[in-house]
N, C-alpha and C positions, 0 to 999 in steps of 0.2 A: 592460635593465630587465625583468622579469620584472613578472608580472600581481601579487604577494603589493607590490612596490615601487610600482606605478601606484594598489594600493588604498589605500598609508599615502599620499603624494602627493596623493591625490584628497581625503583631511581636512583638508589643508595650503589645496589650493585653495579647498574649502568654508568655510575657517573665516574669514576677513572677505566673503566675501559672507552670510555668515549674521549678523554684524557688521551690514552694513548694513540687510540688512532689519531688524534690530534699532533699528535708530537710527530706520528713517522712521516707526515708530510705530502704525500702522495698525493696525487687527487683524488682515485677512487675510494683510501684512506678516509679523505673529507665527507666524503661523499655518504660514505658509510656513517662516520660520526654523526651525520647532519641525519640520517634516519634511525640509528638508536637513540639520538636527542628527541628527535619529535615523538618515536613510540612513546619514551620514558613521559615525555609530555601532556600525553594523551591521559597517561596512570594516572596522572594527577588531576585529571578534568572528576576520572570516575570512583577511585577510589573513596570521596567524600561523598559522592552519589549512592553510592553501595553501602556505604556506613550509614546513613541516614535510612535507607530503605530497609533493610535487615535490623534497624531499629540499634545496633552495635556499635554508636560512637563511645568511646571511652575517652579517658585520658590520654591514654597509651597512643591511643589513633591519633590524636591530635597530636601529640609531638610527635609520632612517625612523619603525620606528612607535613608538616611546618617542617622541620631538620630535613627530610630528602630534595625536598624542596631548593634548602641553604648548598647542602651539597652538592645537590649534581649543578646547581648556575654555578657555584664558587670552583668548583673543580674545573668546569667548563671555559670558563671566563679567564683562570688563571693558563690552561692549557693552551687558548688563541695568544694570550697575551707574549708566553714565552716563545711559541711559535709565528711572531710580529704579525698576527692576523688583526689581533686587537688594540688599541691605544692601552699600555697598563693605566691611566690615570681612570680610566673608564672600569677598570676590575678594582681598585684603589676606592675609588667613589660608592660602588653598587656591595662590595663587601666590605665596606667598613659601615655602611646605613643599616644592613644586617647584624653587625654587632653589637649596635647602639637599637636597633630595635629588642632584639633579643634581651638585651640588659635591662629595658625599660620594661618588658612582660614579666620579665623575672623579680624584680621591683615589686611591680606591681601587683604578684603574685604572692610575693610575700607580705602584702595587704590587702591579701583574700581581694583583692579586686583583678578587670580582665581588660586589657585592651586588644580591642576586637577589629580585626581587619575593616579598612573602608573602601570606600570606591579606589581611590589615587592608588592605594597600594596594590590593590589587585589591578589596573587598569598598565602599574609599571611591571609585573610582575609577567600579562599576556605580553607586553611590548616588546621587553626583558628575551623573553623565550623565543619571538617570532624576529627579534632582529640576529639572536646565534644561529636559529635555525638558515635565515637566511643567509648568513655570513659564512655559513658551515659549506651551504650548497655551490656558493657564487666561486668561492675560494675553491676549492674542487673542481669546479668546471674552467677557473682559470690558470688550475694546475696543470689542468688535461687529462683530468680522469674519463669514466666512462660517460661522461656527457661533455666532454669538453666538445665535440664534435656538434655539440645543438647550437654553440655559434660562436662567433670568432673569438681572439684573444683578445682584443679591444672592448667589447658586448660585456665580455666577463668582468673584465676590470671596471668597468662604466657601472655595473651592477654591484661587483665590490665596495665602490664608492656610494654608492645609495642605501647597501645593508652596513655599511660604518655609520652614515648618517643615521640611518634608524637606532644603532647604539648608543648613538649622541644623544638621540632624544628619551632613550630609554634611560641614561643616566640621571637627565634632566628630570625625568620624573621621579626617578629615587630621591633625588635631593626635595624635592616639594612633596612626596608623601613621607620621607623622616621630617617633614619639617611638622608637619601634619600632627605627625604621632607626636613630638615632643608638645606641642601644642597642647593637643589633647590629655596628657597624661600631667598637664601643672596642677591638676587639685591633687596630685602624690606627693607633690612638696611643700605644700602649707601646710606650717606647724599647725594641729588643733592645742587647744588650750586644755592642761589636764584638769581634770573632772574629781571632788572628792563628795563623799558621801556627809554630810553632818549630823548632829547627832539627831536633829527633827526626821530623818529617814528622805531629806530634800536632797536633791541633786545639785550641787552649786561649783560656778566655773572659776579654778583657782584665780586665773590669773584675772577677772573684770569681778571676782566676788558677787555676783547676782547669782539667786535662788533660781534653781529651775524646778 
């Protein structure tokens, strides 16, 4: 296990205990989740940094940090939701585009071919994390944790409404980068025409019969 593997693992581990302090409610509770959310956050900027530098990307690496990835927002997202922090159609939206991405790599995978992250999905994926992080902290401070005293119950709530918004648009963008990937992934579903050898040693395509 190399250090770039124990930092995607370590968002795997974070991601239902940050679960739970979601659920008990509290504000300093929140508060806490909202900063082992952004550490766990952080693994994920350097862990792909470390693996490229140490020359050690594997296989392995890459589904560590794609899956801890899926896990600690789907754990995250599902725990505001049951805890009315978050709209469920927004957890509904952002992990089921995860499941349909997932399916489409694995597809794709099994035709030795890669589809490779692009802009949109990494640009939903920072949005994604900096709108829970905010919603993690704003909630907490208008529970009345240990910051609730940085400013009134009104302030907090007013701030809750703006890291909701920024969930709204973090969903928005999930739905236009899975739209992206399915996009990009149609040369997976056209038939090729099968190929028979004849007996000249020519390559010819069964179904148009022309010599290649």
């Amino acid at each position: 296990m190399s250090l770039a593997h124990i930092l995607s693992l370590s968002r795997v581990v974070a991601a239902p205990i940050i679960a739970v302090l979601i659920l008990a409610r509290p504000g300093t509770s929140l508060v806490t989740a909202a900063l082992l959310f952004a550490l766990a956050s952080i693994t994920d900027l350097l862990d792909g940094k470390l693996a490229r530098y140490s020359e050690s990307v594997s296989p392995l690496g890459i589904f560590l940090d794609t899956t801890a990835d899926k896990v600690l927002v789907a754990l995250t997202l599902i725990a505001l939701s049951i805890a009315g922090l978050a709209p469920a159609w927004v957890t509904l939206v952002i992990i089921g585009r995860e499941f349909l991405i997932s399916g489409l790599r694995s597809f794709a995978a099994s035709q030795e071919r890669i589809i490779s992250a692009h802009t949109w999905g990494k640009g939903k994926t920072l949005v994604t994390m900096i709108a829970i992080f905010c919603l993690l902290v704003t909630a907490g401070g208008r529970a009345g944790g240990v910051i609730g005293p940085v400013a009134s119950h009104v302030s907090w709530s007013n701030l809750v409404t703006v890291s909701t918004w920024l969930l709204y648009l973090s969903a928005a963008l999930t739905v236009v980068s899975g739209v992206r990937y399915v996009i990009d992934a149609r040369p997976l579903f056209r038939p090729e025409a099968p190929v028979e050898v004849v007996a000249s040693g020519k390559r010819r395509s069964v179904a148009s019969g022309r010599d290649g």
